[in-house]
Each structure stands twice: as C-alpha cells, then as structure tokens.
DSSP file (Angstrom, degrees, kcal/mol; ACC not computed):
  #  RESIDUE AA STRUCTURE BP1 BP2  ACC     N-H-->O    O-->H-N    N-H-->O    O-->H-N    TCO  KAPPA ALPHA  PHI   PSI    X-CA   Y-CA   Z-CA
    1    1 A X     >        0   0    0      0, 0.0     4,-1.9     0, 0.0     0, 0.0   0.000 360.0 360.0 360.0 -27.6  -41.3   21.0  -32.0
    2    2 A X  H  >  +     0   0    0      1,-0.2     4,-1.5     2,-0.2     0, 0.0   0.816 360.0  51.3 -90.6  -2.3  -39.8   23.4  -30.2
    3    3 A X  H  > S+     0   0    0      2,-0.2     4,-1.2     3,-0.1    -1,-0.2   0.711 109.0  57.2 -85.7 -17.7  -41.4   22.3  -26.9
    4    4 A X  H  > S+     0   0    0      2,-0.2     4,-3.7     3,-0.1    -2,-0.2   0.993 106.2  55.2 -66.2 -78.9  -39.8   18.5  -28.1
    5    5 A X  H  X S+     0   0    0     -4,-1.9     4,-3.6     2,-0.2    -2,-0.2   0.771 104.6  46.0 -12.5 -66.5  -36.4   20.5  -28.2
    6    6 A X  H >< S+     0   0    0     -4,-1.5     3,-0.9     1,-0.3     5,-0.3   0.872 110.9  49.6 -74.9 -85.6  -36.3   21.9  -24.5
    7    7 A X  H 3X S+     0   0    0     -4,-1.2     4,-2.5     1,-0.3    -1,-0.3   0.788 114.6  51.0 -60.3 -41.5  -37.4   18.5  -22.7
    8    8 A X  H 3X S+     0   0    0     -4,-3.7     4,-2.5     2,-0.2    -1,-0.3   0.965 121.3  37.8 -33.1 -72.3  -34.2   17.1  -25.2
    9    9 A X  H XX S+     0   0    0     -4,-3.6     3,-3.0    -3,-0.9     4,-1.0   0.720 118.2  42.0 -21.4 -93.9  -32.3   20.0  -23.7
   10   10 A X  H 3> S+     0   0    0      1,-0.4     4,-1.3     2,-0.3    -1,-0.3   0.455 111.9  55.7-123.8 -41.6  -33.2   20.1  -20.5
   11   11 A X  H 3X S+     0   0    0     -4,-2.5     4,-1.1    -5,-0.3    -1,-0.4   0.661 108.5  50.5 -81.2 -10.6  -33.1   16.1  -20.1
   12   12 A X  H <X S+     0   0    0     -3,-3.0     4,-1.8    -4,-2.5    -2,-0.3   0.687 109.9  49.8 -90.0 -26.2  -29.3   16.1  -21.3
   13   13 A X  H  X S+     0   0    0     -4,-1.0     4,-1.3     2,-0.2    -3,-0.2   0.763 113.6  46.9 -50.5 -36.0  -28.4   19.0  -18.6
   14   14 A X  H  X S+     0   0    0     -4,-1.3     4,-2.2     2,-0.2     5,-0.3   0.952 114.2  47.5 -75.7 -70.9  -30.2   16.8  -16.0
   15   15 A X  H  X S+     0   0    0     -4,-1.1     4,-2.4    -5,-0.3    -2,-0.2   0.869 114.5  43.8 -30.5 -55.2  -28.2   14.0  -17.5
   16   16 A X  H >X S+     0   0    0     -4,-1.8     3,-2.5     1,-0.2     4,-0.7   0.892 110.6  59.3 -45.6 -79.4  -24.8   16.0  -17.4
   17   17 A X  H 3X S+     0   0    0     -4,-1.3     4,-4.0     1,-0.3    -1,-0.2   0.572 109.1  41.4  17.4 -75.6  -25.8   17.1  -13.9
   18   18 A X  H 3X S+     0   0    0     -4,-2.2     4,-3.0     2,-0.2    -1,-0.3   0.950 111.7  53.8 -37.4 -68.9  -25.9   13.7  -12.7
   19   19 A X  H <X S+     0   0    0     -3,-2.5     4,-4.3    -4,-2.4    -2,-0.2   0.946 113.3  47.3 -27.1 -64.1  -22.5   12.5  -14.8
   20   20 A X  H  < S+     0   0    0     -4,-0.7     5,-0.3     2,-0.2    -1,-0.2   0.916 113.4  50.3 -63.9 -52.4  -20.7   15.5  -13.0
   21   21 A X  H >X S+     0   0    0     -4,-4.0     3,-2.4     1,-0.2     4,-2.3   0.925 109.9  48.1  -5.9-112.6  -22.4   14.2   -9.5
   22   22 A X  H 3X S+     0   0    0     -4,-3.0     4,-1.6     1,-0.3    -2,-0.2   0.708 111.5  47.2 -16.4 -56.0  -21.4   10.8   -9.9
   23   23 A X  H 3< S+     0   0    0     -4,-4.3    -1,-0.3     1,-0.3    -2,-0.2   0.040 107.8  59.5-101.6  57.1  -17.6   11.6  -10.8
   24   24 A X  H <> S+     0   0    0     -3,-2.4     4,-1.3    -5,-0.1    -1,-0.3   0.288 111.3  40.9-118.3 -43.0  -17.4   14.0   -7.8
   25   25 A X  H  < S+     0   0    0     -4,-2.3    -2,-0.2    -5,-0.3    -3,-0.1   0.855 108.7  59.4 -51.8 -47.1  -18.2   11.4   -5.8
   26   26 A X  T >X S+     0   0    0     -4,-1.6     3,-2.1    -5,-0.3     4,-1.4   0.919 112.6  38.5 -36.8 -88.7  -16.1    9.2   -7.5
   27   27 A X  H 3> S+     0   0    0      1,-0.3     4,-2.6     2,-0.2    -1,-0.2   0.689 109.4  56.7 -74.4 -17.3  -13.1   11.2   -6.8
   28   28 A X  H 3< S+     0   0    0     -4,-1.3    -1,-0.3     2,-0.2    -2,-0.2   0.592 107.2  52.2 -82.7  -4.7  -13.9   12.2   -3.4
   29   29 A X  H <> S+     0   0    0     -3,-2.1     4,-2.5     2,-0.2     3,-0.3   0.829 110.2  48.2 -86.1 -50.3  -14.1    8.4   -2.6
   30   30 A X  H  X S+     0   0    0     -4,-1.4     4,-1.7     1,-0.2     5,-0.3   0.980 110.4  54.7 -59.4 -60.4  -10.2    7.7   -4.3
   31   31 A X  H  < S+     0   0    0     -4,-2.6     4,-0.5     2,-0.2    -1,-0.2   0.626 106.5  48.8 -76.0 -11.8   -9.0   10.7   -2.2
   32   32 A X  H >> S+     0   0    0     -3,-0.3     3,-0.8    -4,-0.2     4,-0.6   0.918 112.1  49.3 -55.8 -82.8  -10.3    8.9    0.9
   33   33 A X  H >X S+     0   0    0     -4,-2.5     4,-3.3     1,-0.3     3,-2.3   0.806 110.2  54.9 -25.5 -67.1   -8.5    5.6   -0.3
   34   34 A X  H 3X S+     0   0    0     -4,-1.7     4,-1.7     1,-0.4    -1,-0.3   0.830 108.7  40.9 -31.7 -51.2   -5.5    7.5   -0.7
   35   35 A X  H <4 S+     0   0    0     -3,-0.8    -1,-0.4    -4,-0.5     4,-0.3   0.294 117.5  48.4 -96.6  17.5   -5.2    9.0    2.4
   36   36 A X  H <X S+     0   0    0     -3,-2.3     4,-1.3    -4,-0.6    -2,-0.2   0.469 117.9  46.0 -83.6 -38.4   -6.2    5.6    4.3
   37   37 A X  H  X S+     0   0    0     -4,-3.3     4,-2.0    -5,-0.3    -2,-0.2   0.895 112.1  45.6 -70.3 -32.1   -3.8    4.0    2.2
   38   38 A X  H >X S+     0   0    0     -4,-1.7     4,-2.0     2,-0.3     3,-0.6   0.992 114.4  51.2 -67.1 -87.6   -1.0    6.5    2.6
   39   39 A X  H 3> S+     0   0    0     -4,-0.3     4,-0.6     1,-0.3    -1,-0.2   0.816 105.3  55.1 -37.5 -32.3   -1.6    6.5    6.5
   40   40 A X  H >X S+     0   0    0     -4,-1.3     4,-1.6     1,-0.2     3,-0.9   0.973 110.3  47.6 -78.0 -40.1   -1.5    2.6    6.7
   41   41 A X  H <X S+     0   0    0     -4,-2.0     4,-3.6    -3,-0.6    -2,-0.2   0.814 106.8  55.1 -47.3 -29.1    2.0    2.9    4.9
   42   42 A X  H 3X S+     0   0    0     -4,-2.0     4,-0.5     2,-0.2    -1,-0.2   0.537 110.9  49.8 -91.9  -5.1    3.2    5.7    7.4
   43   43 A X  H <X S+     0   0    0     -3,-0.9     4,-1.9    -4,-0.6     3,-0.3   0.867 109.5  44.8 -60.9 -61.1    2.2    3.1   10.2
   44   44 A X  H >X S+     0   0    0     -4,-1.6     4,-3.0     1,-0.2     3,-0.6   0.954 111.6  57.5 -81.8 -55.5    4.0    0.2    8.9
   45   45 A X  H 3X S+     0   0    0     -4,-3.6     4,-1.5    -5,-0.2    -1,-0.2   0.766 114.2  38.3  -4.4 -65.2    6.9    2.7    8.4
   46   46 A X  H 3X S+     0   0    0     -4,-0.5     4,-0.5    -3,-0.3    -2,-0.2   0.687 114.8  50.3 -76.2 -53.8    6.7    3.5   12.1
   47   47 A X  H XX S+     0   0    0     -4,-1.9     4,-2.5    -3,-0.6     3,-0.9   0.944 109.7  55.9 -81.1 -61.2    6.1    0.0   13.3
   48   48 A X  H >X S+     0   0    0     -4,-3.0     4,-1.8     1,-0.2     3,-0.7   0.885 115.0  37.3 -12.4 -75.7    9.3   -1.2   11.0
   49   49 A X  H 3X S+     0   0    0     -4,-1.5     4,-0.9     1,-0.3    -1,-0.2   0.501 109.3  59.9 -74.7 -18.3   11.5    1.2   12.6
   50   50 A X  H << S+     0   0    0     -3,-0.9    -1,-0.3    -4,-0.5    -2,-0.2   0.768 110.9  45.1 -84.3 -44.8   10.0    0.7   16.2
   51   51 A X  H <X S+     0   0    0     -4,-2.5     4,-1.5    -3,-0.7    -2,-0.2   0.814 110.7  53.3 -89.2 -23.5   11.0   -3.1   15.9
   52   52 A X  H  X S+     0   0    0     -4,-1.8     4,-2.0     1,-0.2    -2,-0.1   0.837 114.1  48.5 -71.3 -27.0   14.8   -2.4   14.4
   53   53 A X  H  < S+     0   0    0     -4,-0.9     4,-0.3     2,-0.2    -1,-0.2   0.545 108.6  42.7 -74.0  -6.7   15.1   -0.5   17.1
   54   54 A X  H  > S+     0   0    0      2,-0.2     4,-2.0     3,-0.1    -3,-0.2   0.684 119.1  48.8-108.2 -42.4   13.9   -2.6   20.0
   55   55 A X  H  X S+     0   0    0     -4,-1.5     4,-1.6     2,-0.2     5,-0.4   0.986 111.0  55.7 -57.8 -51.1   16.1   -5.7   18.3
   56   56 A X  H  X S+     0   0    0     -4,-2.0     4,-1.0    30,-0.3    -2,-0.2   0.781 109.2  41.0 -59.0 -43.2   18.7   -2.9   18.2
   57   57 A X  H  > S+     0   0    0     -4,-0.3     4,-2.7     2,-0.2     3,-0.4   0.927 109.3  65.7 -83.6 -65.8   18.5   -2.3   22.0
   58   58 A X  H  X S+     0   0    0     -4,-2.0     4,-0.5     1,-0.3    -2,-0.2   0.621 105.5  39.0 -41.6 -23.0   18.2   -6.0   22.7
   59   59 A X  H  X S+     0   0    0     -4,-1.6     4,-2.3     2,-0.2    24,-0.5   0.633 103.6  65.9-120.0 -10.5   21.4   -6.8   21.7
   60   60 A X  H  X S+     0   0    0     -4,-1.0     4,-1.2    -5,-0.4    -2,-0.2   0.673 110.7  42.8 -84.5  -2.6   23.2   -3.9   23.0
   61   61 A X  H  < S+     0   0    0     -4,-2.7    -2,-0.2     2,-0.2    -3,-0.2   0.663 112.2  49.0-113.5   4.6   22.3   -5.2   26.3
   62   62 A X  H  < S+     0   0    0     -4,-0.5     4,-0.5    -5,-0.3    -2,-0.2   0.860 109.4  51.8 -26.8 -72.8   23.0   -8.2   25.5
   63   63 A X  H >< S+     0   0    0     -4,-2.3     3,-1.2    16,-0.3    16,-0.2   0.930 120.0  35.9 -66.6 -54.2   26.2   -7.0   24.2
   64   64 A X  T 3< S+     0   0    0     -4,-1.2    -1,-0.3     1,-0.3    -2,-0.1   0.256 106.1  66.7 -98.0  17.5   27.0   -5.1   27.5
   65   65 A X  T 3  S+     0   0    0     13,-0.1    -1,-0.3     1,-0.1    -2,-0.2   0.465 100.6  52.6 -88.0 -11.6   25.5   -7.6   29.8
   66   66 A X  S <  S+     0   0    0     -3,-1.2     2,-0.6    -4,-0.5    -2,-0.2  -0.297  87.2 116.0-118.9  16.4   28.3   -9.9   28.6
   67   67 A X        -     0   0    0     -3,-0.1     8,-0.1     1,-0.1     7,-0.0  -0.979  47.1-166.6-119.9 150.8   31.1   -7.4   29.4
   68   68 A X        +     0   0    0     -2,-0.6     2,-0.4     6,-0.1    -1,-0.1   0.019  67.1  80.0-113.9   3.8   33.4   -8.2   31.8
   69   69 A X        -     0   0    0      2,-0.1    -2,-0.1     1,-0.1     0, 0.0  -0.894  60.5-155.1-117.6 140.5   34.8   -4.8   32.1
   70   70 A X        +     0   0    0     -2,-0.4    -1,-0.1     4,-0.1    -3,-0.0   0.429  66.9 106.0 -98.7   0.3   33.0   -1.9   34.2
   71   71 A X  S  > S-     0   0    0      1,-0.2     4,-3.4     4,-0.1    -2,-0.1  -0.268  78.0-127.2 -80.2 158.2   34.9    1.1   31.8
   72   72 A X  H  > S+     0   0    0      1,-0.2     4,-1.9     2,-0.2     5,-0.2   0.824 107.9  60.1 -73.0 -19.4   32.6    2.6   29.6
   73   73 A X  H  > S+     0   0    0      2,-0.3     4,-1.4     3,-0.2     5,-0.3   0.790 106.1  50.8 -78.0 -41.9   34.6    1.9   26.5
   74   74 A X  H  > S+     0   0    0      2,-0.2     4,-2.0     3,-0.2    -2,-0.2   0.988 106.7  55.8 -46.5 -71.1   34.5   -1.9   27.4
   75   75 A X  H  X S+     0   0    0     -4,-3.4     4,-0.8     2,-0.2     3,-0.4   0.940 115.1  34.7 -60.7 -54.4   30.6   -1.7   27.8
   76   76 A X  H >X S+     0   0    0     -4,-1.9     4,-1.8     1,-0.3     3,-1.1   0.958 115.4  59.1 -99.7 -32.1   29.8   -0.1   24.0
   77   77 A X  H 3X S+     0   0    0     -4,-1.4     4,-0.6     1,-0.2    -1,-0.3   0.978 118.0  28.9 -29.4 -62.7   32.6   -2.1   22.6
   78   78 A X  H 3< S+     0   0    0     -4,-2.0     4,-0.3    -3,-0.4    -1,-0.2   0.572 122.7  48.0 -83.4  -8.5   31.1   -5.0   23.6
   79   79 A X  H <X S+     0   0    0     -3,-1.1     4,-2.6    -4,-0.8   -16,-0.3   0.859 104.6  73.2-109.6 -49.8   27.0   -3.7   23.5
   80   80 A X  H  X S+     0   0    0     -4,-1.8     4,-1.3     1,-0.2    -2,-0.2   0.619  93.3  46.6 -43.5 -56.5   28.1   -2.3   19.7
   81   81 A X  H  X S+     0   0    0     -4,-0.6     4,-2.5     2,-0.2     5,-0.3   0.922 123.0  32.0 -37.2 -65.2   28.3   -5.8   17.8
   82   82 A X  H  > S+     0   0    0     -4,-0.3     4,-1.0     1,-0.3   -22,-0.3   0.915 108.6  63.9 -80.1 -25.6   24.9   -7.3   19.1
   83   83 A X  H >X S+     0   0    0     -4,-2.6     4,-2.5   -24,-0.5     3,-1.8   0.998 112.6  40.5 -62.9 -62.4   23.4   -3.9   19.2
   84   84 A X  H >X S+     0   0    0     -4,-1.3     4,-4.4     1,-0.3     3,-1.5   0.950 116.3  49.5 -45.0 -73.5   24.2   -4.4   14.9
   85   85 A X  H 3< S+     0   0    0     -4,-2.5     4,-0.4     1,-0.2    -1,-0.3   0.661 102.8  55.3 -61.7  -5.2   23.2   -7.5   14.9
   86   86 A X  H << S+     0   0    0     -3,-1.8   -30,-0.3    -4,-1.0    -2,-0.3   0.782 115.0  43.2 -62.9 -48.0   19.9   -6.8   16.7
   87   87 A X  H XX S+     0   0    0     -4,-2.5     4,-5.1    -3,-1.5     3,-1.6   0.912 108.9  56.4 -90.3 -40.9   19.0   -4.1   13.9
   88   88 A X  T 3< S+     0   0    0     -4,-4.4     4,-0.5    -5,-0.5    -1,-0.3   0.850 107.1  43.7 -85.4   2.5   20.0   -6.1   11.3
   89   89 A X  T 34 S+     0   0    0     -4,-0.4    -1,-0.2    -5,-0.4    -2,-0.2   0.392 119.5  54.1 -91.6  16.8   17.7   -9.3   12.1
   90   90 A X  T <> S+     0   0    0     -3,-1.6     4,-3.2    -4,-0.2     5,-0.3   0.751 105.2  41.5 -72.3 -65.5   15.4   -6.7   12.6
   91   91 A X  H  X S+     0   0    0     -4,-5.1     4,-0.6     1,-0.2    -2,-0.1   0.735 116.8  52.3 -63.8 -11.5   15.6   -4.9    9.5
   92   92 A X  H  > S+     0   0    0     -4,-0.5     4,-0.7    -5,-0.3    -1,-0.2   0.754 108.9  51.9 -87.2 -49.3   15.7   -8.7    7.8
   93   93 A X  H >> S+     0   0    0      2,-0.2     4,-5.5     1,-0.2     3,-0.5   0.973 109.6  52.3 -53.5 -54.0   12.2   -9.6   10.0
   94   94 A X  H 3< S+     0   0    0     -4,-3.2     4,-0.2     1,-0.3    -2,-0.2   0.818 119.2  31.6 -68.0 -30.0   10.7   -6.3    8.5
   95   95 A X  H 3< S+     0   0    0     -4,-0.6    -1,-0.3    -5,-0.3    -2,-0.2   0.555 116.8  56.5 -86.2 -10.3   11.6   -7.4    4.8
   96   96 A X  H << S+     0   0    0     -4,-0.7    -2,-0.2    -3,-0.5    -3,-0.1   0.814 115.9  39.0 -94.6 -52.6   11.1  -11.1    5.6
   97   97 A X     <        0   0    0     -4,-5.5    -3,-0.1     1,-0.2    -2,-0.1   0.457 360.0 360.0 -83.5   0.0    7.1  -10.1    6.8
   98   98 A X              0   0    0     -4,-0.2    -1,-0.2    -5,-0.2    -2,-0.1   0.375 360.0 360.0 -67.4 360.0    6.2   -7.5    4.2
C-alpha cells in the first residue's frame, strides 16, 4: 500500500509539474502578443501622425504657393489656412481608415 501511495504521489507532482509548465508557457506566449500588439499600435500611432503632417505641409505650400505677396507675414497668412486644412483631412483620413 504504501508503495501504491508514492506512485499516487509522485504521479500528481509530475502532473503538477506539467500544469505549472504549460501555464508558463501560456503566459510567456500572451506577453509576446502584448508586446507585438502594443508595437503595432505604436506604428499606426507614428504612421497617423506622419500623414497629418505631410497633408499639413501640403497645404501650407499650397497655401503660400498661392500668395501674391513676397513679406513673410503674407506667406504664413496665406500657407496657415491650407496648412489646417491639410491636417485636418488628414486627421479625418486617419479616423475614416481605422
């Protein structure tokens, strides 16, 4: 009986063994995910802000390709409007495509 006992034992420690295995794995596979997912957000972050800015820039030369004045005050007066409206159909693209 008592030799019945220990292989009980000793096959439910192997069993734990295993369990603890498994969700060690388990978790080191979700902290992967996490940080693949987390990096693909900090991308699309990046890439967002990379295209309100490049709209943003498009229409402020636009905006001061269309001024008729050489003072500098002239040019971003006039680059200031389309530069806005540049970021915001940007920022509108980036919420339209999410």
């Amino acid at each position: 009986m008592a030799n019945g006992l220990g292989g009980l034992i000793g096959t439910g420690l192997k069993t734990k063994q295993q369990a603890q295995q498994g969700l060690l794995q388990s978790a080191r596979l979700e902290a992967q995910q996490k940080m693949a997912q987390d990096n693909l957000e900090q991308q699309k972050a990046a890439a967002d802000q990379q295209l309100i800015g490049t709209l943003a820039g498009t229409g402020a030369a636009i905006g001061a390709a269309g001024a008729t004045s050489t003072k500098f005050a002239a040019v971003a007066g006039a680059a200031f409007p389309p530069a806005l409206i540049g970021a915001a159909i940007g920022f509108a693209l980036t919420k339209l495509f999410d």
